[in-house]
C-alpha positions as CSV (number, residue, x, y, z in Angstrom):
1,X,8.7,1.4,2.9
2,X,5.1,1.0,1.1
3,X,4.9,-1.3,-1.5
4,X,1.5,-0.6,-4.3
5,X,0.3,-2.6,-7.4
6,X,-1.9,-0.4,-9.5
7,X,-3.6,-0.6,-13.1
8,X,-1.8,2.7,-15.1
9,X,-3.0,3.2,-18.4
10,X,-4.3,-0.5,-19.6
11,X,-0.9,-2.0,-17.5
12,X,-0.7,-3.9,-13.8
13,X,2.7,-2.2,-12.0
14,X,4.5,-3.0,-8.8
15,X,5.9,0.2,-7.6
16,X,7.3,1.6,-4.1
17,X,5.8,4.9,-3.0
18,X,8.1,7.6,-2.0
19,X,7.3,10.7,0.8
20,X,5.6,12.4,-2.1
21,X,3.3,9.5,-2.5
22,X,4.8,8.8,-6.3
23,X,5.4,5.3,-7.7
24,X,8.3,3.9,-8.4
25,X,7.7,1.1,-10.9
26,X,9.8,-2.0,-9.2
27,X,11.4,-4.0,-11.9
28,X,9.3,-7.0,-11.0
29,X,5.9,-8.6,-12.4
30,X,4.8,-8.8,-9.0
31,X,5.4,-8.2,-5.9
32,X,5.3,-12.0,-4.7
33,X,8.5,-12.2,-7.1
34,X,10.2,-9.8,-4.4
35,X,8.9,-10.3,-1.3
36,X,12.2,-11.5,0.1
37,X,14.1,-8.8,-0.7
38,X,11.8,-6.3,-0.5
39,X,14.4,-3.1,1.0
40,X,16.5,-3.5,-1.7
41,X,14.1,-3.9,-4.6
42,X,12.9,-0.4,-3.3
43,X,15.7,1.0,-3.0
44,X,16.6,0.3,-6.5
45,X,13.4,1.7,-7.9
46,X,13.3,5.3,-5.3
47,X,16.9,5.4,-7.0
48,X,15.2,5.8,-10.6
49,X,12.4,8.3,-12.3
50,X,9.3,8.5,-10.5
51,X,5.8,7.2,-11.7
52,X,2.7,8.5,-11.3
53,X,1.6,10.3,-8.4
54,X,-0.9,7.6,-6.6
55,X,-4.0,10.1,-6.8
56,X,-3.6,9.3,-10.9
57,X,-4.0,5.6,-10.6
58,X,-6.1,2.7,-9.5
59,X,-4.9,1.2,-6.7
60,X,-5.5,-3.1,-6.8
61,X,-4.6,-5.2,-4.2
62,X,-1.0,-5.0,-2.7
63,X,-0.5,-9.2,-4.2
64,X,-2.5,-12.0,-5.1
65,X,-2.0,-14.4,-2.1
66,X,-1.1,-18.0,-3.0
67,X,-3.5,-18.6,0.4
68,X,-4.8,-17.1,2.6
69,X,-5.5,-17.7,6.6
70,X,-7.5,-15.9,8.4
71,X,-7.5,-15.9,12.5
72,X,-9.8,-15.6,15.3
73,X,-7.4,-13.6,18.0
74,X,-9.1,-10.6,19.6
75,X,-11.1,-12.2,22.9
76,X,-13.9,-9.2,22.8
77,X,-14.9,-9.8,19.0
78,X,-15.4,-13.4,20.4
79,X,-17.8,-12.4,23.3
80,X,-19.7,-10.4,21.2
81,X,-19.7,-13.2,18.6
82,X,-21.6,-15.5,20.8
83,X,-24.0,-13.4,22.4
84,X,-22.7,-13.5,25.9
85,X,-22.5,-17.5,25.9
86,X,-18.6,-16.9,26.6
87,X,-15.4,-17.8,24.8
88,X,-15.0,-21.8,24.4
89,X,-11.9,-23.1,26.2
90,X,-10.2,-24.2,23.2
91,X,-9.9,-20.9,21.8
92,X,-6.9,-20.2,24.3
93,X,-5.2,-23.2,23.5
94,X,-3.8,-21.8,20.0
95,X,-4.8,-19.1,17.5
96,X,-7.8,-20.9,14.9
97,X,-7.6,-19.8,11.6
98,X,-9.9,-20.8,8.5
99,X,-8.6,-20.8,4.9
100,X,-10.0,-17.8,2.8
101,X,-10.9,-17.7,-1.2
102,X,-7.9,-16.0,-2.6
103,X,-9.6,-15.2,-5.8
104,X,-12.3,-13.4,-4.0
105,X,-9.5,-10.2,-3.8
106,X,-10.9,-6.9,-4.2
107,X,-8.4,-3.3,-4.3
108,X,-8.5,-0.8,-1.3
109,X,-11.1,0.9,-3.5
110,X,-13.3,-1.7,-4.9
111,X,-17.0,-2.0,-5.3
112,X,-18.1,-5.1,-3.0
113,X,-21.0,-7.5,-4.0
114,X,-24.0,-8.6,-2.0
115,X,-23.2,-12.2,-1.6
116,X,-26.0,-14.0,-3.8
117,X,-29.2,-14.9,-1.2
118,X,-27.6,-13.0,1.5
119,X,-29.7,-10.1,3.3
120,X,-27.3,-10.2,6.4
121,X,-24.1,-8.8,4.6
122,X,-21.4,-7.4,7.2
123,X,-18.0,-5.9,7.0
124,X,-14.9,-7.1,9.4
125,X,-12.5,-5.2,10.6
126,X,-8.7,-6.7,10.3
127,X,-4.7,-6.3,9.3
128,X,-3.0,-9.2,7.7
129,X,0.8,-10.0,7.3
130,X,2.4,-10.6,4.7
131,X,4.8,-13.8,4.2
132,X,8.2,-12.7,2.4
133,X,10.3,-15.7,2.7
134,X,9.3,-19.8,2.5
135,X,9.9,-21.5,6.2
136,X,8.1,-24.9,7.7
137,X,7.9,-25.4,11.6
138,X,9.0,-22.5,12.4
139,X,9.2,-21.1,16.1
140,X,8.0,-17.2,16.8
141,X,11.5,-16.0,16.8
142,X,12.4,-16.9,13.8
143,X,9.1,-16.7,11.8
144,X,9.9,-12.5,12.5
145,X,12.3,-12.8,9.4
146,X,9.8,-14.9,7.3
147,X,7.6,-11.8,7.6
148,X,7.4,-9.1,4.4
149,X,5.1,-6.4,6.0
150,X,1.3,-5.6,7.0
151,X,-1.9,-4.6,5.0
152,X,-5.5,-3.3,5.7
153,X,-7.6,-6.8,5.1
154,X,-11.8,-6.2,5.1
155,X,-13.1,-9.9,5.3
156,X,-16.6,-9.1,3.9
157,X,-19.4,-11.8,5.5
158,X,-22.9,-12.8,4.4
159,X,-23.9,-13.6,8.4
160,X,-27.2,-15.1,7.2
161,X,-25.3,-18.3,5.5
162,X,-22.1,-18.4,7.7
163,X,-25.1,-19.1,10.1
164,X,-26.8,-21.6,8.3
165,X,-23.7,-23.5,6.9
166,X,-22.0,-23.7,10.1
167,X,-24.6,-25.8,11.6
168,X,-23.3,-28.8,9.4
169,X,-20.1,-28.1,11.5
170,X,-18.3,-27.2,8.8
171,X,-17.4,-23.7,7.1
172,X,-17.4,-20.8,7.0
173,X,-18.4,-21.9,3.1
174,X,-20.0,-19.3,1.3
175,X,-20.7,-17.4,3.9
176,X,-17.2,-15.9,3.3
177,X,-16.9,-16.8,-0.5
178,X,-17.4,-13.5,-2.6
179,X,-15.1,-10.7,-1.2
180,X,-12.2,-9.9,0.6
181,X,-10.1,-6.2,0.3
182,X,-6.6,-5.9,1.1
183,X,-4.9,-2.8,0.7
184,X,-4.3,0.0,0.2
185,X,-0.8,-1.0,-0.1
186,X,1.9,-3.2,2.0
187,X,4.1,-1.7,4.5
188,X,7.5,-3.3,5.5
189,X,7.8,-3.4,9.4
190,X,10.5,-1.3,9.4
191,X,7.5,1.3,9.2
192,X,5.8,0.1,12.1
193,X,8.6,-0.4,14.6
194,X,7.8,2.7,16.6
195,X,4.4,1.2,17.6
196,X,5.4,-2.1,18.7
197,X,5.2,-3.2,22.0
198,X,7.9,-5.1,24.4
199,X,5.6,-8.3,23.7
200,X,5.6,-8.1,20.1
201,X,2.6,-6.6,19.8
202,X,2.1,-3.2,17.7
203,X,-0.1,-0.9,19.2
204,X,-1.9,0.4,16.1
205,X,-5.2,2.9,16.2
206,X,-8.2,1.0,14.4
207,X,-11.5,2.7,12.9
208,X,-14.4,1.2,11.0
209,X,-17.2,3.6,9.4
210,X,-20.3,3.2,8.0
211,X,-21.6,5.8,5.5
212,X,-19.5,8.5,7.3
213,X,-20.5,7.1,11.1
214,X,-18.0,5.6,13.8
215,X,-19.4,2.1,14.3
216,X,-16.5,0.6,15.9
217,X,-12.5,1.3,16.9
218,X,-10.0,-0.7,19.2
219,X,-6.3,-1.3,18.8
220,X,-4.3,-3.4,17.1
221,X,-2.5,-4.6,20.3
222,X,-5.4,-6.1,21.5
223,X,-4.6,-9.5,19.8
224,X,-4.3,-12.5,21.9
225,X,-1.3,-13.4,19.7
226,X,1.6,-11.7,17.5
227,X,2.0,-12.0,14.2
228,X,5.0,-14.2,14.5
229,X,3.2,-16.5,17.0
230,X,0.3,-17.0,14.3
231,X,2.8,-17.8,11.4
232,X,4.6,-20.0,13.8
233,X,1.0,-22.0,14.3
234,X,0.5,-21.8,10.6
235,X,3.5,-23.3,9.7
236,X,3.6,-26.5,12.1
237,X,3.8,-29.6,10.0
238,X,3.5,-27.7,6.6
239,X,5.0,-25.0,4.4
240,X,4.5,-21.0,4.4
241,X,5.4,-19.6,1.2
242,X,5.7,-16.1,0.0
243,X,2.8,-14.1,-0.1
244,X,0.5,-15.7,2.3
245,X,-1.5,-13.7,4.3
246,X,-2.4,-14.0,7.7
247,X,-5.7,-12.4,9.0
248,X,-5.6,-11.1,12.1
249,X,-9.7,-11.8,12.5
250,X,-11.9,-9.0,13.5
251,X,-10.9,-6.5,16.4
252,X,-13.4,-5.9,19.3
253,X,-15.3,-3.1,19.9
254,X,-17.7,-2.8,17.0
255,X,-15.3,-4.7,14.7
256,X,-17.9,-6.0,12.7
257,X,-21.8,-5.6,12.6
258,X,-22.0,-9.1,14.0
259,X,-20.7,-8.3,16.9
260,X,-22.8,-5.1,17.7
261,X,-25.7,-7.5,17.3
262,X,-24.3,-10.0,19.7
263,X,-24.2,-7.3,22.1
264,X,-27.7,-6.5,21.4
265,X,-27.7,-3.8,19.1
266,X,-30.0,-3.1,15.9
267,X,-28.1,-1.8,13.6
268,X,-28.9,-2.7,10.3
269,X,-26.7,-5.1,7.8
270,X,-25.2,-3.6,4.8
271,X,-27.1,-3.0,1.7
272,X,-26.4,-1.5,-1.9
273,X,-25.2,1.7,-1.5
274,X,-23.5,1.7,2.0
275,X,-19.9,2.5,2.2
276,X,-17.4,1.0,4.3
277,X,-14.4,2.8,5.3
278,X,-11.8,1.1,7.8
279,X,-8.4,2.9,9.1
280,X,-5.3,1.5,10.6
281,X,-3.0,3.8,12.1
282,X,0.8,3.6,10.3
283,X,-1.0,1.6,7.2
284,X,-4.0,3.9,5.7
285,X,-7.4,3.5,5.0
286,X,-9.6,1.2,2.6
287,X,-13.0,1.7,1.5
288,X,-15.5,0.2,-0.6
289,X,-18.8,0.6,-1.4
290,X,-21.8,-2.3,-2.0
291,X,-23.5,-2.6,-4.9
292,X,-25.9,-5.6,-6.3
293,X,-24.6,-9.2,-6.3
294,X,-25.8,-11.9,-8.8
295,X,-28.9,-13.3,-8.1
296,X,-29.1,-16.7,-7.0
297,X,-29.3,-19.8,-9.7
298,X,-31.0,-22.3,-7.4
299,X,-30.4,-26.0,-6.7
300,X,-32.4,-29.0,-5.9
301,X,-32.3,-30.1,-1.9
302,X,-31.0,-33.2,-1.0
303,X,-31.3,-36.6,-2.3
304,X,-32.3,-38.5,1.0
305,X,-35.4,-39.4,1.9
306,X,-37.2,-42.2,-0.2
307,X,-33.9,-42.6,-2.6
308,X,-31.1,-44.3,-0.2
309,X,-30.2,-46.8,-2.0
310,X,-29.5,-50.2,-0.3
311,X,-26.7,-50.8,1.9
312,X,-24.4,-54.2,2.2
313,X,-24.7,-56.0,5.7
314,X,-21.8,-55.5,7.7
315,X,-19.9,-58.7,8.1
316,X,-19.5,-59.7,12.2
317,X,-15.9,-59.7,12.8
318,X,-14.2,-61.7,15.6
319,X,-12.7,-59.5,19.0
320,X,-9.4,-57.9,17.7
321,X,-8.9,-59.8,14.3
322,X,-10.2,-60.3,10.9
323,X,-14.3,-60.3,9.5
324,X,-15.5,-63.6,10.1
325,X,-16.9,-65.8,7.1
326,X,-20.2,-65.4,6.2
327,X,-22.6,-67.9,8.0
């Protein structure tokens, strides 16, 4: 089944689509609210009058995630990340994920806004699953019931101050802070089970354009780790709840701008006016086009130099026990 929000008419609706591509309104406020039982809360509503076809509607993103966690699992987007310095060690050693702004979430059709200061703005091409049901240390078998279904997810980066944030050690900050699309809409994987592989894997066709232009395709498949392995990861020591989503990070293969120019290629970053189109074989497509961002409100450097104010003497302290009294 796919599952759709959409603005109709002044109103936000939750709707499945049927083989016509009409909405049937769910009897939900939100799809988070039935995540769990998502088969038979579309079966009820395919069972009732029809909505609006989709073509009459605005599409918005498929939920608004409680978090969201996006990962670093295709190998190649990696390479081409680092400019031929190789893929560190500990990248092997689990599946790194960074925490995303959930209220930067654009629709599958949005407008996208240059990230304020940023002239290096790139485009990243990704799926992200869906968390239906609450779970906490879970294994990879049994995170496959925890999950709800899979969506297109466009993590939008300023590359310019990813770059220069990162250098602190931290981030990315702001770098990823302004936009992030998911859509168009979420499919269950029932929908998907004829391109899974025996690994777990699904084998899905990917496509990113530029203005019209191929820039970069690969398959799903591709990932170092399934789905289920990644939600396993996420939920060691803590608690998934429903409607997290789980990035699978940028595919290889001209996944993102970024990587193109690790590889040594000039094509230009995005600017006003530049459209973004991304496919997924068995999901759909989302697209959105950049327009002007805010401009930026500027803030005083750093306090350091000059101002530090003065610091207490650290008190010796004798081998293994407490400080020892001043002298």
């Amino acid at each position: 089944m796919r599952f759709a929000t959409y603005e109709h008419h002044g109103r936000e609706w939750t709707a499945v689509l049927d083989e016509d591509d009409r909405l049937h309104p769910l009897d939900a406020a939100s799809l988070i609210d039935v995540l769990d039982e998502l088969p038979a809360a579309g079966a009820a509503a395919l069972a009732g009058e029809p909505g609006p076809h989709v073509s009459e509607v605005r599409l918005l993103a498929p939920l608004h995630p409680p978090s969201i966690r996006d990962f670093v699992t295709f190998e190649e987007h990696v390479e081409g990340m680092r400019g031929g310095a190789g893929v560190p060690g500990q990248w092997y050693a689990a599946p790194t994920f960074y925490f995303g702004n959930p209220h930067s979430v654009l629709g599958p059709h949005d407008d996208v806004p240059m990230p304020p200061g940023s002239a290096r703005f790139d485009f990243e091409l990704e799926v992200a699953a869906v968390v239906g049901r609450a779970g906490r240390d879970l294994t990879p078998e049994q995170a496959a019931a925890h999950l709800a279904g899979y969506t297109i997810f466009n993590d939008w980066s300023a590359r310019d101050l990813q770059t220069a944030e990162m250098t602190v050690g931290l981030g990315p900050c702001k770098g990823k802070d302004t936009a992030l699309s998911l859509g168009p809409w979420l499919v269950t994987p029932d929908e998907l089970a004829g391109y899974r592989e025996d690994d777990g894997r699904l084998r899905l066709a990917l496509t990113a354009e530029v203005n019209g232009e191929v820039v970069g395709s690969d398959l799903l498949s591709n990932m170092s780790w399934t789905f289920e392995e990644m939600l396993a990861y996420a939920s060691r020591g803590t608690v998934v709840r429903p409607g997290d989503v789980l990035g699978s990070g940028t595919c290889g293969n001209g996944g993102c701008l970024a990587e193109l120019w690790g590889r040594g290629g000039d094509r230009p970053p995005l600017r006003p006016g530049d459209t973004v189109r991304l496919t997924v074989e068995g999901i759909g497509q989302l697209s959105g086009t950049v327009v002007p961002g805010a401009e930026v409100r500027p803030l005083p450097p750093a306090r350091v130099s000059g101002t530090r104010r003065a610091r207490p003497t650290p008190r010796p302290t004798a081998p293994g026990g407490p400080p020892l009294p001043n002298s």
